[in-house]
N, CA, C, O and CB atoms as a CASP TS submission, in Angstrom:
PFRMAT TS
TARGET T0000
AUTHOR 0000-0000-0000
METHOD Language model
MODEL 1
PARENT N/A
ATOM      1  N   UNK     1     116.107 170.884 139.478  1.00  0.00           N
ATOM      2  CA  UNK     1     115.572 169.979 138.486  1.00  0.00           C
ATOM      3  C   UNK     1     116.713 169.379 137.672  1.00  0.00           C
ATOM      4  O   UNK     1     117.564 170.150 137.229  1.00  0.00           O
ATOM      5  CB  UNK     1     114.569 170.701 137.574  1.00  0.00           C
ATOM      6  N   UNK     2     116.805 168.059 137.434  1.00  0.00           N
ATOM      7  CA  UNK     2     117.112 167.552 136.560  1.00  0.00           C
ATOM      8  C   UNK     2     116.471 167.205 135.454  1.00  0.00           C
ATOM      9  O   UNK     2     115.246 167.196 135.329  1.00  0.00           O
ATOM     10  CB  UNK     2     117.482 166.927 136.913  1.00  0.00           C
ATOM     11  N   UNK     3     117.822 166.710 134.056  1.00  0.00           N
ATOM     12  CA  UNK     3     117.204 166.009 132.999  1.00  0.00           C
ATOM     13  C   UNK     3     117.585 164.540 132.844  1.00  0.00           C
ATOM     14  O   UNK     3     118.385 164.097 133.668  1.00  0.00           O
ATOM     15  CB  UNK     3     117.488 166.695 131.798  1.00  0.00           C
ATOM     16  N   UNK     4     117.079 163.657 131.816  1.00  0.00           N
ATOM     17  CA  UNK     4     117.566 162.910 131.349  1.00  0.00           C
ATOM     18  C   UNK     4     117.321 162.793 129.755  1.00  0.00           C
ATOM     19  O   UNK     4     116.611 163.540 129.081  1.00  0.00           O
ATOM     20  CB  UNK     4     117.312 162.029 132.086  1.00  0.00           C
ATOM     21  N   UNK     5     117.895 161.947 129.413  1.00  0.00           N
ATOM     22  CA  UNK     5     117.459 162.209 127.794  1.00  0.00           C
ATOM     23  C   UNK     5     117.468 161.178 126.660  1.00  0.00           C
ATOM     24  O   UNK     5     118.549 161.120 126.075  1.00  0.00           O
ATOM     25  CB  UNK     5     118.353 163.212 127.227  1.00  0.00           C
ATOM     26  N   UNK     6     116.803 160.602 126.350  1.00  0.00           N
ATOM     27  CA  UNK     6     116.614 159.284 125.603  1.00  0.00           C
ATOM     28  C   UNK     6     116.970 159.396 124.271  1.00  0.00           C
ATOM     29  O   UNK     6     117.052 160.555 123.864  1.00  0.00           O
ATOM     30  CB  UNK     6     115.242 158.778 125.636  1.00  0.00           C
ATOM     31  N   UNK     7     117.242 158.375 123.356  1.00  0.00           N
ATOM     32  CA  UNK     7     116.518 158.708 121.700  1.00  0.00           C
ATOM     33  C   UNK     7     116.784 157.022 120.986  1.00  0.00           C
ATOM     34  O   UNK     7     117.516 156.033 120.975  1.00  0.00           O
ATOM     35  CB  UNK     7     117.728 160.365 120.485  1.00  0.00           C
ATOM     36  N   UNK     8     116.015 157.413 120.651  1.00  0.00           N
ATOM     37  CA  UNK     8     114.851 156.376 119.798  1.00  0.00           C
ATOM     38  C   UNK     8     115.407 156.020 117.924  1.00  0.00           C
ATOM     39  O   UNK     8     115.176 155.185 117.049  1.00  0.00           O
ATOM     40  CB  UNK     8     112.935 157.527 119.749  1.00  0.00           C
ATOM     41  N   UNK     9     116.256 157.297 118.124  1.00  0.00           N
ATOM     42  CA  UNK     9     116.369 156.948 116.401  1.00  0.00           C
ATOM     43  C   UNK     9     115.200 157.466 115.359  1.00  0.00           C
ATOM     44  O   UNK     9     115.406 158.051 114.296  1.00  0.00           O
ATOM     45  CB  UNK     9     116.332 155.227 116.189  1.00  0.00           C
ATOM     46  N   UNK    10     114.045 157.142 115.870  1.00  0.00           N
ATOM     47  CA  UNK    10     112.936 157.543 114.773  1.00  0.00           C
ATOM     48  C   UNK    10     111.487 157.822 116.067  1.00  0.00           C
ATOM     49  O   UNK    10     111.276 157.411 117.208  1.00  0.00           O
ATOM     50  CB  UNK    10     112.609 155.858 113.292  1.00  0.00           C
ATOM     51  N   UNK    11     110.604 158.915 114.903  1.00  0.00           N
ATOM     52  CA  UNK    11     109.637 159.422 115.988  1.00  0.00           C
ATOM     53  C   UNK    11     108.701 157.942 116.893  1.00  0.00           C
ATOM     54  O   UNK    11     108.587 156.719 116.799  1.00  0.00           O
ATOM     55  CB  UNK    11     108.389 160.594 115.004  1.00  0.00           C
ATOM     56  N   UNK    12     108.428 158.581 117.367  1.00  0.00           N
ATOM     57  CA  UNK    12     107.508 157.410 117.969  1.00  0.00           C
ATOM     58  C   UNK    12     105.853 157.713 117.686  1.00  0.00           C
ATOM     59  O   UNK    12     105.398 158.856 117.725  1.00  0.00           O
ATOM     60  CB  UNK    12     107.794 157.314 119.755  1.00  0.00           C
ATOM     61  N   UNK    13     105.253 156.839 117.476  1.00  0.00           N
ATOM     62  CA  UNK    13     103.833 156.513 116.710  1.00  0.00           C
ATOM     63  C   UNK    13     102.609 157.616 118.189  1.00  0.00           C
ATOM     64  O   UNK    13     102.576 157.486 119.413  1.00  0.00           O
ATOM     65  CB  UNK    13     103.477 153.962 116.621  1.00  0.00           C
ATOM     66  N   UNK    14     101.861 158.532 117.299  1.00  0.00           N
ATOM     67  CA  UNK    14     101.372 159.322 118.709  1.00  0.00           C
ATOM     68  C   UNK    14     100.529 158.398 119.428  1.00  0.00           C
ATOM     69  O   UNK    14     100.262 158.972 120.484  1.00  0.00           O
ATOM     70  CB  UNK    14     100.459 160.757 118.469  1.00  0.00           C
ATOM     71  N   UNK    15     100.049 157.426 119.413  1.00  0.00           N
ATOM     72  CA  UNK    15      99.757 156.750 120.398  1.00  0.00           C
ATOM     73  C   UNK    15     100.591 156.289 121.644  1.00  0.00           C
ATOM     74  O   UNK    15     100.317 156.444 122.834  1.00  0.00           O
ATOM     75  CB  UNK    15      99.367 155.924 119.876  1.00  0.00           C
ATOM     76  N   UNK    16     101.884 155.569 120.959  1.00  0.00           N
ATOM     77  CA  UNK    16     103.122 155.695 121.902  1.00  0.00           C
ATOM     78  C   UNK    16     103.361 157.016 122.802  1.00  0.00           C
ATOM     79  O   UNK    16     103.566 156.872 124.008  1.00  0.00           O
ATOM     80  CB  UNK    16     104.355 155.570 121.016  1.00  0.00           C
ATOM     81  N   UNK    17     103.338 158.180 122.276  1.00  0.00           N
ATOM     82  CA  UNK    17     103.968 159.201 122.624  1.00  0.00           C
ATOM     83  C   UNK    17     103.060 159.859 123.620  1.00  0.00           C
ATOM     84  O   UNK    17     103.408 160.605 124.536  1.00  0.00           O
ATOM     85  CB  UNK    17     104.358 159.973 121.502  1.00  0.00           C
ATOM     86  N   UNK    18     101.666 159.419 123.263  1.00  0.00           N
ATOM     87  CA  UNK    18     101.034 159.643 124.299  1.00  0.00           C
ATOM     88  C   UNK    18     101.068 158.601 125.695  1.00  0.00           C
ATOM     89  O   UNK    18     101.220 159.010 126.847  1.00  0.00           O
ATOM     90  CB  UNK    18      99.846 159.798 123.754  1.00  0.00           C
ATOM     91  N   UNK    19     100.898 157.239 125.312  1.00  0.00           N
ATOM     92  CA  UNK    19     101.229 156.199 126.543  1.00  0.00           C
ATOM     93  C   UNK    19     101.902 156.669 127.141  1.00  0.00           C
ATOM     94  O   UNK    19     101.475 157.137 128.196  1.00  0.00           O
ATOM     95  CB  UNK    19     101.753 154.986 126.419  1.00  0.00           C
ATOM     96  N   UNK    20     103.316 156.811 126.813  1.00  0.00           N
ATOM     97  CA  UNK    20     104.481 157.014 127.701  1.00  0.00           C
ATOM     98  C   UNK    20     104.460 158.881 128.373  1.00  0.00           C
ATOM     99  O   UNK    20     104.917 159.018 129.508  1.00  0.00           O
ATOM    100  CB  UNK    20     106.042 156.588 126.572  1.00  0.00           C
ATOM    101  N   UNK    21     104.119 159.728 127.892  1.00  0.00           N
ATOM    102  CA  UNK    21     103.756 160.858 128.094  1.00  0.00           C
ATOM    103  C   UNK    21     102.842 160.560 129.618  1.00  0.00           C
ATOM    104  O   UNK    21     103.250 160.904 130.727  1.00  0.00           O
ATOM    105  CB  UNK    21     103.005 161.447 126.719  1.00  0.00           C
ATOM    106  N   UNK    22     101.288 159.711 129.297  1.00  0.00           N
ATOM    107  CA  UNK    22     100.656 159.275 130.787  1.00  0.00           C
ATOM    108  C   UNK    22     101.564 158.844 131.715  1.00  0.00           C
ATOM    109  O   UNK    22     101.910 159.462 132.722  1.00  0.00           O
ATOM    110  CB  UNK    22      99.668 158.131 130.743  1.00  0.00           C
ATOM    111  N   UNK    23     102.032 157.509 131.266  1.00  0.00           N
ATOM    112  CA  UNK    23     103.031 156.542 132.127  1.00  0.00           C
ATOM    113  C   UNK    23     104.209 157.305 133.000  1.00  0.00           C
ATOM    114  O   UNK    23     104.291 157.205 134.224  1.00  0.00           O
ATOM    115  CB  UNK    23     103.836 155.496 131.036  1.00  0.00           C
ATOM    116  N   UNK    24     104.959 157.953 132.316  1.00  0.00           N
ATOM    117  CA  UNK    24     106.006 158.606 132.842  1.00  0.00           C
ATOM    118  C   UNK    24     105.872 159.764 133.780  1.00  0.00           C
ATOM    119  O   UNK    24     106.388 159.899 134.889  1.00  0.00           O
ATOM    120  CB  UNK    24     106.672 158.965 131.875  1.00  0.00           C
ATOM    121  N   UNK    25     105.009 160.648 133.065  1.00  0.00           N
ATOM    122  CA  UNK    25     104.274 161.560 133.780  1.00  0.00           C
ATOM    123  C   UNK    25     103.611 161.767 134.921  1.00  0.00           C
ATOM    124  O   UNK    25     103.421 162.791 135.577  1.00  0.00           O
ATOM    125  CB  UNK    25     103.695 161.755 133.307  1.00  0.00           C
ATOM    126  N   UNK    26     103.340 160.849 135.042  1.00  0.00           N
ATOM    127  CA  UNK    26     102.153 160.291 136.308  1.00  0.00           C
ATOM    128  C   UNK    26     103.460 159.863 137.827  1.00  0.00           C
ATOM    129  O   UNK    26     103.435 159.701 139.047  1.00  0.00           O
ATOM    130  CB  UNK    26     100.950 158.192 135.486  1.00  0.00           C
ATOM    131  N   UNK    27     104.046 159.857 137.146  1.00  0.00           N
ATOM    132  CA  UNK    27     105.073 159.346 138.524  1.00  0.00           C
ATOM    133  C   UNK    27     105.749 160.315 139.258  1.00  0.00           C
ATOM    134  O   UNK    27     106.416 161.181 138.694  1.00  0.00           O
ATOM    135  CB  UNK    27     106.288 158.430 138.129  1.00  0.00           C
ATOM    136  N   UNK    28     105.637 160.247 140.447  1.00  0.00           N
ATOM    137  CA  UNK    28     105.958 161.364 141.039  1.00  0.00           C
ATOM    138  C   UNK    28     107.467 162.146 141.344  1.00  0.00           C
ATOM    139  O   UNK    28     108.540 161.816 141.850  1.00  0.00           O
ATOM    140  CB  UNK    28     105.397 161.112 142.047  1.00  0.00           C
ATOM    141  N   UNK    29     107.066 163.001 140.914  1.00  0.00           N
ATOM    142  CA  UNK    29     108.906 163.603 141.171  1.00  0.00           C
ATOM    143  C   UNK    29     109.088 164.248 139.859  1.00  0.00           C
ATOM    144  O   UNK    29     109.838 165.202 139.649  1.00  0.00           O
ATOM    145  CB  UNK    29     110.412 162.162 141.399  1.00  0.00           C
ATOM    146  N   UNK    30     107.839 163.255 138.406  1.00  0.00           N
ATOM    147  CA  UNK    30     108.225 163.872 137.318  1.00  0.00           C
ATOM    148  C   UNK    30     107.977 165.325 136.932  1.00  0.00           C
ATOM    149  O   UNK    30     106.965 165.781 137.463  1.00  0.00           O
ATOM    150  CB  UNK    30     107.795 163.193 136.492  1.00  0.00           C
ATOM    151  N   UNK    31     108.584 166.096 136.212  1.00  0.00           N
ATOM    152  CA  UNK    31     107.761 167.976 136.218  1.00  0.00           C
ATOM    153  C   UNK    31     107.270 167.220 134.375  1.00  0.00           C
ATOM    154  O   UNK    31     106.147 166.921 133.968  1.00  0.00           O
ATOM    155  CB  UNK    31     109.575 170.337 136.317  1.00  0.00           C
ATOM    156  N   UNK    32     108.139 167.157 133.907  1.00  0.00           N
ATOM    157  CA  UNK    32     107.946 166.939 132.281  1.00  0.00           C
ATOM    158  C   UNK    32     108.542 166.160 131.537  1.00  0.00           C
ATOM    159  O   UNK    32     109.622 165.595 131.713  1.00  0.00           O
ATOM    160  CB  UNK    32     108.158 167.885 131.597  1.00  0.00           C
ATOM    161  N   UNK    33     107.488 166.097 130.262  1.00  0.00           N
ATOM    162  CA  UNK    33     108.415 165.038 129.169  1.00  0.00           C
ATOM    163  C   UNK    33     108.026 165.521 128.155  1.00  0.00           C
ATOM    164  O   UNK    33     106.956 166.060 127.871  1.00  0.00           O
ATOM    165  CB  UNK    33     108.218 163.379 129.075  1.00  0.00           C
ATOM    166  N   UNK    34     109.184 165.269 127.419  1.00  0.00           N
ATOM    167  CA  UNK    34     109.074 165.913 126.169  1.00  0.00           C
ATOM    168  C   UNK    34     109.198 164.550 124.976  1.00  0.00           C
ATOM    169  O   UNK    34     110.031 163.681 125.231  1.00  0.00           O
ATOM    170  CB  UNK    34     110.384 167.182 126.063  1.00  0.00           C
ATOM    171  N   UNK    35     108.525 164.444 123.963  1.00  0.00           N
ATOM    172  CA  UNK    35     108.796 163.692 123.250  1.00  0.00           C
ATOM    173  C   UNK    35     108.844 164.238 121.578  1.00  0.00           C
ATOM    174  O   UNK    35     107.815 164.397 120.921  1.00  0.00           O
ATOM    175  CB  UNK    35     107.966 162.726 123.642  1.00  0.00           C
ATOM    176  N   UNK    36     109.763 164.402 121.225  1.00  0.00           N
ATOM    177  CA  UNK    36     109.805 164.845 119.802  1.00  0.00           C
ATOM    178  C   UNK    36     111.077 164.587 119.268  1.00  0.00           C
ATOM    179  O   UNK    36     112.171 164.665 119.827  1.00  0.00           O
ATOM    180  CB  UNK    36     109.492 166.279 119.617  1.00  0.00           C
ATOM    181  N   UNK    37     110.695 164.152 117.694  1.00  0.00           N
ATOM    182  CA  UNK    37     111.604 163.872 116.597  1.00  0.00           C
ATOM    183  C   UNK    37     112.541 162.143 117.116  1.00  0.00           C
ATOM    184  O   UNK    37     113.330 161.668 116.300  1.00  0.00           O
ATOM    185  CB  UNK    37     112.802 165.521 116.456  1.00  0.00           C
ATOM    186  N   UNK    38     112.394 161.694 117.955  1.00  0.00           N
ATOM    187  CA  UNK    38     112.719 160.090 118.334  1.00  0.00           C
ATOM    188  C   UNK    38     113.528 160.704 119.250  1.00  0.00           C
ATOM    189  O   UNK    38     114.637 160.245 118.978  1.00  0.00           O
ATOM    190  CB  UNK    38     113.459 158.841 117.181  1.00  0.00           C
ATOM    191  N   UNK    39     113.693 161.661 120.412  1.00  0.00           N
ATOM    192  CA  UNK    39     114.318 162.516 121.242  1.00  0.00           C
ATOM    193  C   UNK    39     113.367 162.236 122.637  1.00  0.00           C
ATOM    194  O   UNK    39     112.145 162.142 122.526  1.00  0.00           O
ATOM    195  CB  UNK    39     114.356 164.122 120.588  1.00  0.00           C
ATOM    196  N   UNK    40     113.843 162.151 123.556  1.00  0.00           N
ATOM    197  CA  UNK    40     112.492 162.053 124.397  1.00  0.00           C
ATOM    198  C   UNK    40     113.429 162.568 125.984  1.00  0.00           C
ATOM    199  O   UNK    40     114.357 161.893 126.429  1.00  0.00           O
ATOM    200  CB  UNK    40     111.561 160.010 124.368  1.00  0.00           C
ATOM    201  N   UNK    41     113.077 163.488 126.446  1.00  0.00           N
ATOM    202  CA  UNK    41     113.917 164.403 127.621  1.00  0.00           C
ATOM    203  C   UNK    41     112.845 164.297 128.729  1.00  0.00           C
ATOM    204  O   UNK    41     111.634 164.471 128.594  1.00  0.00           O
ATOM    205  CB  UNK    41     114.309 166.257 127.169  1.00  0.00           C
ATOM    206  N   UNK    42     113.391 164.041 129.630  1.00  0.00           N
ATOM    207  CA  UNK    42     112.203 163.850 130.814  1.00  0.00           C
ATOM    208  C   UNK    42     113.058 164.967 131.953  1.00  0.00           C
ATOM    209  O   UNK    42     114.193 164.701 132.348  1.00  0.00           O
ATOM    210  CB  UNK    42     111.964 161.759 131.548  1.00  0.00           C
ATOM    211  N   UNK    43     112.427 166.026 132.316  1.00  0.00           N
ATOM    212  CA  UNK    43     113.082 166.688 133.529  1.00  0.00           C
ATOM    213  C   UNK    43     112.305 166.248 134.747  1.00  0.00           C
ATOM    214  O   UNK    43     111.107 165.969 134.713  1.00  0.00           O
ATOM    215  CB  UNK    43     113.092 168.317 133.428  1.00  0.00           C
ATOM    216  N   UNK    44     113.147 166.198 135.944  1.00  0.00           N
ATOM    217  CA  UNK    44     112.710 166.147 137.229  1.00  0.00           C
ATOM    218  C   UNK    44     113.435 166.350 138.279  1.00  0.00           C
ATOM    219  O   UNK    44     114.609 166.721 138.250  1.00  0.00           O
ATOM    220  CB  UNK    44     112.253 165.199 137.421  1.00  0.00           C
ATOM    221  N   UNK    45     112.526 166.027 139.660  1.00  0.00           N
ATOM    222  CA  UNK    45     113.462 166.478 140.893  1.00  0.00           C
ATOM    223  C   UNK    45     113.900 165.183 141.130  1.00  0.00           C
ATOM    224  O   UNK    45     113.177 164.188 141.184  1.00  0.00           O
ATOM    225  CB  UNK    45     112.764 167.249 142.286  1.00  0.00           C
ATOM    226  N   UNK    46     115.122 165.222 141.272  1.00  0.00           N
ATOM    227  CA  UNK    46     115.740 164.153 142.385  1.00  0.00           C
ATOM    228  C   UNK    46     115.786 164.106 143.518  1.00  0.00           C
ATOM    229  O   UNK    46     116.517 163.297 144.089  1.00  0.00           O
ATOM    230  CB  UNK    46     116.743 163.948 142.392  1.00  0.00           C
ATOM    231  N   UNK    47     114.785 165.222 144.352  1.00  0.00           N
ATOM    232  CA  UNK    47     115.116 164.924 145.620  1.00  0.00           C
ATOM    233  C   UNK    47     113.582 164.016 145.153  1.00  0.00           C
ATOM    234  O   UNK    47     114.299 163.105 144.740  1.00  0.00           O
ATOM    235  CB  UNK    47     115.381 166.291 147.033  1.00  0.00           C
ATOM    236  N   UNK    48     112.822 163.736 145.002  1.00  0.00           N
ATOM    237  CA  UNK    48     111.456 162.999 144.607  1.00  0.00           C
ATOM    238  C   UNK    48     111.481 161.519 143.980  1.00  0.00           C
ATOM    239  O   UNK    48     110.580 160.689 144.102  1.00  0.00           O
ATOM    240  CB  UNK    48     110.738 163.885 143.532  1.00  0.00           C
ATOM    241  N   UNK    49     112.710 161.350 143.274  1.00  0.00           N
ATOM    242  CA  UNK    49     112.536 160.105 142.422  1.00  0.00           C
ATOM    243  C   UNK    49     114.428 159.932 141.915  1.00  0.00           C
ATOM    244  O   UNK    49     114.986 160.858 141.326  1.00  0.00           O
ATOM    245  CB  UNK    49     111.131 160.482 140.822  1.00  0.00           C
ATOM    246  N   UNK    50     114.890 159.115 142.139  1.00  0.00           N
ATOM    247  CA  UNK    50     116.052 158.709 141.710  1.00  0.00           C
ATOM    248  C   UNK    50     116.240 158.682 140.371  1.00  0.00           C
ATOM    249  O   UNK    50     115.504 158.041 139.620  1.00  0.00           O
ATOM    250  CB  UNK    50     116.299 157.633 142.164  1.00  0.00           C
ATOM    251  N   UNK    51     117.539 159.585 139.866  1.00  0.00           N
ATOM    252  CA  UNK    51     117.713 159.475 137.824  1.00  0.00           C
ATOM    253  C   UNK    51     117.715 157.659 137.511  1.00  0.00           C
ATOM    254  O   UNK    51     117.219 157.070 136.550  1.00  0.00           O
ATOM    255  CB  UNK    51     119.952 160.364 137.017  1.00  0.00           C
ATOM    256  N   UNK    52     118.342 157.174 138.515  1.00  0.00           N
ATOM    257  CA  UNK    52     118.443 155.629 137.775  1.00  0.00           C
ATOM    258  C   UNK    52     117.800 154.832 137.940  1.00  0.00           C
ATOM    259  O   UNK    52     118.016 153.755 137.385  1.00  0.00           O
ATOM    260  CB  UNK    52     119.342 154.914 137.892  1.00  0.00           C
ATOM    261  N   UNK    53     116.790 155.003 138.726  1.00  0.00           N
ATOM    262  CA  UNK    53     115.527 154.142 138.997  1.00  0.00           C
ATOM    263  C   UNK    53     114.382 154.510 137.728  1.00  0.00           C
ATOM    264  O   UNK    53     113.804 153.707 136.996  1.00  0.00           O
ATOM    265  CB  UNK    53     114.850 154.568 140.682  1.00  0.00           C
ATOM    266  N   UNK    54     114.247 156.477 137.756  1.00  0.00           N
ATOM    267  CA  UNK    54     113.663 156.834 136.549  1.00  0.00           C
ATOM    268  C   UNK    54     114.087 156.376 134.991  1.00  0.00           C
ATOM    269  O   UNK    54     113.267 155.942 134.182  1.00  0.00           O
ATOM    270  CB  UNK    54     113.750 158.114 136.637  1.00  0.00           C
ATOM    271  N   UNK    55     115.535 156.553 134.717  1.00  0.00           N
ATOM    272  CA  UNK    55     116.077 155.913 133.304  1.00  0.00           C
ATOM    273  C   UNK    55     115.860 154.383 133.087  1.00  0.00           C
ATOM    274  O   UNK    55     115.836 153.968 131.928  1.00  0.00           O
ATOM    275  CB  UNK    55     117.680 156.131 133.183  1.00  0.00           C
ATOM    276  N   UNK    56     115.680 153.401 134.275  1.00  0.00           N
ATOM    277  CA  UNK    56     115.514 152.004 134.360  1.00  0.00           C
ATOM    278  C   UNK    56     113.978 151.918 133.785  1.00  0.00           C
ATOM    279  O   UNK    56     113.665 151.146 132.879  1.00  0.00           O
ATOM    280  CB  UNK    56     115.778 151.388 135.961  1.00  0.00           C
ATOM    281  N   UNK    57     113.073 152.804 134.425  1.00  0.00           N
ATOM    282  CA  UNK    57     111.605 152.483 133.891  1.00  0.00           C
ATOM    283  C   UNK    57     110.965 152.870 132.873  1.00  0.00           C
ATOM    284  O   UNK    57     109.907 152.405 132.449  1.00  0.00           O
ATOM    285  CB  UNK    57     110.806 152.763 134.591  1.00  0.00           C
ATOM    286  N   UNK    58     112.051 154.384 132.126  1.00  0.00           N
ATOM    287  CA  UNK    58     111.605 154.820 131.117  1.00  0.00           C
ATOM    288  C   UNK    58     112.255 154.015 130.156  1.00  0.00           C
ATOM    289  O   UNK    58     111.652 154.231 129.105  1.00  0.00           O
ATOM    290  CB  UNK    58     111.718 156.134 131.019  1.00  0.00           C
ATOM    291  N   UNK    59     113.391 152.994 129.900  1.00  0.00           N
ATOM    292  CA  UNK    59     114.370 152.186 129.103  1.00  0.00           C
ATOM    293  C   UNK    59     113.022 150.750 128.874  1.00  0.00           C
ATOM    294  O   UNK    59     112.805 150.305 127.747  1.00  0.00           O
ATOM    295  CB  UNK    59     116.214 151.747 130.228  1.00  0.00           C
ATOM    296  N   UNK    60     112.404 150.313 129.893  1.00  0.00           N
ATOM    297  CA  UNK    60     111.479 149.552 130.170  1.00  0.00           C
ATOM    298  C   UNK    60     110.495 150.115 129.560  1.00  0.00           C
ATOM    299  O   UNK    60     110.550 149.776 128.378  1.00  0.00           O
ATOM    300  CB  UNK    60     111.305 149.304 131.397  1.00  0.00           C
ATOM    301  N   UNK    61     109.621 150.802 129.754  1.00  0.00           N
ATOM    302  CA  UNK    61     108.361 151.454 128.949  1.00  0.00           C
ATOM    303  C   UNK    61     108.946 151.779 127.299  1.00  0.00           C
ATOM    304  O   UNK    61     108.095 151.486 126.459  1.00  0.00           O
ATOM    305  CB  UNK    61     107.805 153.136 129.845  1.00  0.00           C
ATOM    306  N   UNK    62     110.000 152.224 126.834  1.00  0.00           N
ATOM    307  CA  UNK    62     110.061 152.456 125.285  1.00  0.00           C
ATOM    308  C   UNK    62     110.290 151.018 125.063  1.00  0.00           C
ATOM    309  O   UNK    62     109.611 150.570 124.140  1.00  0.00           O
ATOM    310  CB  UNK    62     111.299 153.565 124.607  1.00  0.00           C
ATOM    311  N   UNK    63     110.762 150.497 125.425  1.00  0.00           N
ATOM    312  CA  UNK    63     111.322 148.855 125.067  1.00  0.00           C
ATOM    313  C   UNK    63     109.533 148.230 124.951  1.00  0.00           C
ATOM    314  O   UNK    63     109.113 148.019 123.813  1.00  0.00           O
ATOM    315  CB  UNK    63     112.626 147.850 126.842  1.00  0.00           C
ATOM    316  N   UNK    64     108.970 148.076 125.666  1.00  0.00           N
ATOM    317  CA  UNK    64     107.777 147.689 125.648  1.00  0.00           C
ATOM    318  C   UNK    64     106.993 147.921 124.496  1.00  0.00           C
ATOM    319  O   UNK    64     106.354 147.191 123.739  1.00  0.00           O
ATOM    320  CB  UNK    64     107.261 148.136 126.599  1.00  0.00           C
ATOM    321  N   UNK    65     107.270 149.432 124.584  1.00  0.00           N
ATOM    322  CA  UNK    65     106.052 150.334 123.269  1.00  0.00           C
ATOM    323  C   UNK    65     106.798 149.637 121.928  1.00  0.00           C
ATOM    324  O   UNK    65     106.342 150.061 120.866  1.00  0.00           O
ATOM    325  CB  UNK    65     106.194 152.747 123.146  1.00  0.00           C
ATOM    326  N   UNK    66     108.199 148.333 121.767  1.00  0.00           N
ATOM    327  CA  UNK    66     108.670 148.328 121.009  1.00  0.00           C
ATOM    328  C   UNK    66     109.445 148.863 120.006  1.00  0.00           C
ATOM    329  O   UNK    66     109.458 148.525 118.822  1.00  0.00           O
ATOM    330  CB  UNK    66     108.278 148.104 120.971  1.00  0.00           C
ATOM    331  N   UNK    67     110.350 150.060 120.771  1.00  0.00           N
ATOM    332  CA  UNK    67     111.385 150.528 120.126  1.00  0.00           C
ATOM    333  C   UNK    67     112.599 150.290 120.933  1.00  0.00           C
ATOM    334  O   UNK    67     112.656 149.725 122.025  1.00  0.00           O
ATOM    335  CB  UNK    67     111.186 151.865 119.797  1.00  0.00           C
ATOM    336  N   UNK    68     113.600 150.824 120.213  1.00  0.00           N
ATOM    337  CA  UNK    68     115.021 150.801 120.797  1.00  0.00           C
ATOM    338  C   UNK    68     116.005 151.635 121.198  1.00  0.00           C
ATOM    339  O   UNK    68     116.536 152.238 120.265  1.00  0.00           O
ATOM    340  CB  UNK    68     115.586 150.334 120.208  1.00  0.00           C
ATOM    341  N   UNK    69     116.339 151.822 122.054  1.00  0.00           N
ATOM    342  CA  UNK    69     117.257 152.917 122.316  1.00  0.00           C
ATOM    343  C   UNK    69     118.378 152.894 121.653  1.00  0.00           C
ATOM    344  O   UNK    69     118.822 151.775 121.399  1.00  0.00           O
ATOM    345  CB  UNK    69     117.591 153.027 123.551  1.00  0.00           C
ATOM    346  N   UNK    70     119.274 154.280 121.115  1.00  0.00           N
ATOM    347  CA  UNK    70     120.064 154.272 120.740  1.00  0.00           C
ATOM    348  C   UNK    70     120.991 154.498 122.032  1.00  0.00           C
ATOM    349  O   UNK    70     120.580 155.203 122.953  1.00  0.00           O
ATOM    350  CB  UNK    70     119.968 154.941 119.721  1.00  0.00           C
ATOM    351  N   UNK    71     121.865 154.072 122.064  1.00  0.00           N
ATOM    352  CA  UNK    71     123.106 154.801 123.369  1.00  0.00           C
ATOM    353  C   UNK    71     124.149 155.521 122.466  1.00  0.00           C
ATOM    354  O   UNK    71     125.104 156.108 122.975  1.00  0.00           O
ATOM    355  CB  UNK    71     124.178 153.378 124.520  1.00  0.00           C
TER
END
């Protein structure tokens, strides 16, 4: 298993946290996501789903829900 690991800067609204919780979740390869404190860690397998195809769609889905990533 791998991770990856996002942040947001500030929490995200639980409606958000739930969207993206479905959205992300639902895709295969994912095991989990964690979303807390504007922190958001997604573990998974890479033999199932590519890290940079996954970080491309989860960068896309928070951008959407209208927040911003910090790098």
């Amino acid at each position: 298993m791998e991770k990856i690991f996002f942040n947001v800067g500030k929490n995200l609204c639980d409606e958000c946290a739930l969207a993206l919780r479905r959205f992300i979740g639902n895709i295969k390869g994912v095991d989990s996501i964690d979303v807390n404190e504007g922190n958001i860690v997604i573990t998974f397998n890479d033999a199932e789903i590519n890290g940079e195809e996954l970080s491309r769609i989860t960068k896309n889905s928070i951008e959407r829900l209208g927040y911003k990533l910090i790098e």
